[in-house]
N, C-alpha and C positions, 0 to 999 in steps of 0.2 A: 761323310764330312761335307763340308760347306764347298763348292767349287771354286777355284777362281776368279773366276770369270763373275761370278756373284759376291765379289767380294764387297759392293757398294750395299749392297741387301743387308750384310752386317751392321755398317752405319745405320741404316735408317731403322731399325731394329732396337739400338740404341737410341736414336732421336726420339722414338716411339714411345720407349718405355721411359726416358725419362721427363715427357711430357703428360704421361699416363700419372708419373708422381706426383706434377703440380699438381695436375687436376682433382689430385687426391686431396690435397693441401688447396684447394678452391684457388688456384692459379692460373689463370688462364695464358697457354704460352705458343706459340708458334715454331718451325723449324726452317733458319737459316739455312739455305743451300752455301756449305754442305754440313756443316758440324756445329752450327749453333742454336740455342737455344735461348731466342725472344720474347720480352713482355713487353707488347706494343714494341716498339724502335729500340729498346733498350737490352740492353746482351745478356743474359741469365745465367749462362753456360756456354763452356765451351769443351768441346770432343777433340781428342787427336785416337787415332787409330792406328796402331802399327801390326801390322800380319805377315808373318812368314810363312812359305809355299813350299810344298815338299809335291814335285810334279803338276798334277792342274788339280790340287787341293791346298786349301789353309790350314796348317798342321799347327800353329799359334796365333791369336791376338792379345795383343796388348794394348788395352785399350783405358785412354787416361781423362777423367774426367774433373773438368771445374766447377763447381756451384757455388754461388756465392750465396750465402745461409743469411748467415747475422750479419753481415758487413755492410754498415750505413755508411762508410769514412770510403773514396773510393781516390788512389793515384789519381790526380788532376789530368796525368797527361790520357790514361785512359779514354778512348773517344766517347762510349756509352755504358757505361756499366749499370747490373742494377743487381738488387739481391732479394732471396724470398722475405727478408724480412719488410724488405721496402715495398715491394709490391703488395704484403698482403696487411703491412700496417701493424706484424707480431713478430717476436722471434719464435725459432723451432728447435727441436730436439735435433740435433745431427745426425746421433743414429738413429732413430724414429726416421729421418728422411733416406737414409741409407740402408734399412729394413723396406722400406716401400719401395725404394728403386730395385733392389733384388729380386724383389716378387716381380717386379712389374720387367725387368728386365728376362728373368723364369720364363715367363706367360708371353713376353713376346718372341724371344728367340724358337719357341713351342711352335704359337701363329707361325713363323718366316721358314719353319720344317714341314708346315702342313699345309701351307697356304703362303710361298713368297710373293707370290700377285699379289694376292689381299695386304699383305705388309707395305708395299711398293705404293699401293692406291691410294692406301691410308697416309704415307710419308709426302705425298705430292699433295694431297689434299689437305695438309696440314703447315705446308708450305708458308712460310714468311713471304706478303708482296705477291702471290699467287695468283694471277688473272686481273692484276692493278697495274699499269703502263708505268714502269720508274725509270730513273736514271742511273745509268752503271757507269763504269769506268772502263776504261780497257786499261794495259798495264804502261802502255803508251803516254797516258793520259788522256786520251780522246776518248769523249760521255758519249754514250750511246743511248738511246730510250726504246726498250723494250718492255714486255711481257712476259713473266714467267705461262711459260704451254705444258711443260714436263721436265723429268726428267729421265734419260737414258738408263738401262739397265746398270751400265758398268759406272754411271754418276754424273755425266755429262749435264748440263744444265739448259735445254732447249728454250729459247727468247723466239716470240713474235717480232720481227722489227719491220722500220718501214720499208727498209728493204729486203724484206721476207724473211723466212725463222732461218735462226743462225743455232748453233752448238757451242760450248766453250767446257771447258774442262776446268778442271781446280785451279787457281790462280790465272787464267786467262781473263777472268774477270772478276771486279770489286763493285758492289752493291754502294752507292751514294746513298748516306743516311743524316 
């Protein structure tokens, strides 16, 4: 079984394969530290992941996902949304995208068994804002301008800043878009 301690491996595993989908569907999309999925600035998807632990293993995930398919009509309050039909300029099959995410979902959980490095390299390297200097927020409100450098095993989100690389965990910090 998956270990605990690897439980961020899961996610990105996820982010993987369902970027593996666009790209199948000619979409070109990036991954949100930590659980979303990007066309250019705009939100594609979004991931929640819940696991339960039986000792230092994952004995369940439940794992919930958004995509927004055909939907051109978007809540105004929503900050960025966007959908595969708007990015690619067609509507799609649902399950026809729901069939490719399974394979592609298959084929990378396979990769993160055989190879969690290689998954890990690929989720950083596939990174939204990735080695471009932006502006974040803390939860303070005070912007900070960093670097995405990496991320940590367990998800941690490593920034270049001017005052040297710093670490933050999920909600310690928000991404200015």
């Amino acid at each position: 079984g998956l270990a605990a301690a690897a439980q961020f491996s899961l996610l990105e595993c996820v982010a993987l394969a369902l970027v593996d989908t666009f790209a199948h569907f000619r979409i070109d999309t990036s991954i949100k530290w930590t659980n979303d999925i990007y066309v250019g600035d705009r939100k594609l998807v979004g991931v929640l992941i819940e696991n339960s632990l039986s000792g230092a293993y994952v004995s369940r995930s439940i794992v919930g996902i958004g995509i927004n398919v055909n939907q051109t009509d978007f809540d105004p309050t929503l900050p960025n949304p966007t959908s595969m039909a708007l990015a690619a300029g067609r509507t799609f099959d649902r399950d026809e995208v729901l069939s490719h995410f399974a394979d592609a979902l298959r084929a990378r959980y396979n990769d993160l068994v055989l190879n969690a490095e290689g998954v890990h390299a690929e989720y950083v390297s596939r990174m939204y804002r990735r080695g471009v200097e932006a502006q974040f927020q803390l939860p303070d409100g005070t912007l900070l301008r960093g670097t995405i450098r990496d991320v940590a095993p367990r998800g941690d989100l490593l920034l270049d800043t001017p005052n040297g690389p710093r670490s933050f965990l999920f909600k310690e910090i928000l991404f200015v878009i």
